[in-house]
N, C-alpha and C positions, 0 to 999 in steps of 0.2 A: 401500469404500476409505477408509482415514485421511487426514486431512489430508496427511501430509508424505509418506504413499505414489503422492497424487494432484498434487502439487507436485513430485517427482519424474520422476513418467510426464511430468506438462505438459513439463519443464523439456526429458527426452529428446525431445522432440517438437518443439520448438522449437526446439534444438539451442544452449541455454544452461544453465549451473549452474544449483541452486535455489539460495532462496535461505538465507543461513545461519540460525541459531536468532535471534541478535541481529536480524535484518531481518527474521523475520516478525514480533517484536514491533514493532517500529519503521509495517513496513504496519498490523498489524492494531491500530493507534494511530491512523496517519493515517487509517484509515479510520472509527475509533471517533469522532474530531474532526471529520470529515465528517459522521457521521451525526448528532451530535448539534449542532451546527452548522446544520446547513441539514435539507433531506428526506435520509431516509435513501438514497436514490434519488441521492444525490450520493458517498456515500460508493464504490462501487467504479468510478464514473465519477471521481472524484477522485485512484485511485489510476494512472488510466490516464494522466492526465494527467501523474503526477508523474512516471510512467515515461516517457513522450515526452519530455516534459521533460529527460528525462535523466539527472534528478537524484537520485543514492542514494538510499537509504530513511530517511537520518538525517538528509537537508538537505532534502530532500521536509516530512520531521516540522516541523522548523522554520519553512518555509513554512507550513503544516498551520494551524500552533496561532498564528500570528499570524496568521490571514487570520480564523482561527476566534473571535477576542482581540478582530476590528472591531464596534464597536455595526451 
């Protein structure tokens, strides 16, 4: 299964859109910040976060990279 085939099925399953082209770059950003940032290990627990949170995937990023930006 491809990615956007497997982000699809999740999405019917869950019973929400996926997401568009622009937002998986946007996730698979935050989570490239996360990984390199802390343990890898943080990167798709980072994502879960952003989504509880609430927060799009573009305002998520911005949190991202200034939390990523602290000594």
């Amino acid at each position: 299964m491809t990615r956007d085939e497997w982000l699809r099925a999740l999405a019917v399953e869950l019973g929400t859109p996926p997401p568009a082209l622009g937002e998986i770059d946007a996730l698979l950003d935050i989570a490239g910040e996360a990984a390199h940032a802390s343990e890898r290990q943080a990167a798709p627990l980072t994502c879960w976060l952003v989504a509880k949170a609430g927060l799009d995937p573009f305002q998520a990023l911005e949190v991202v990279r200034r939390v990523a930006a602290q000594p």
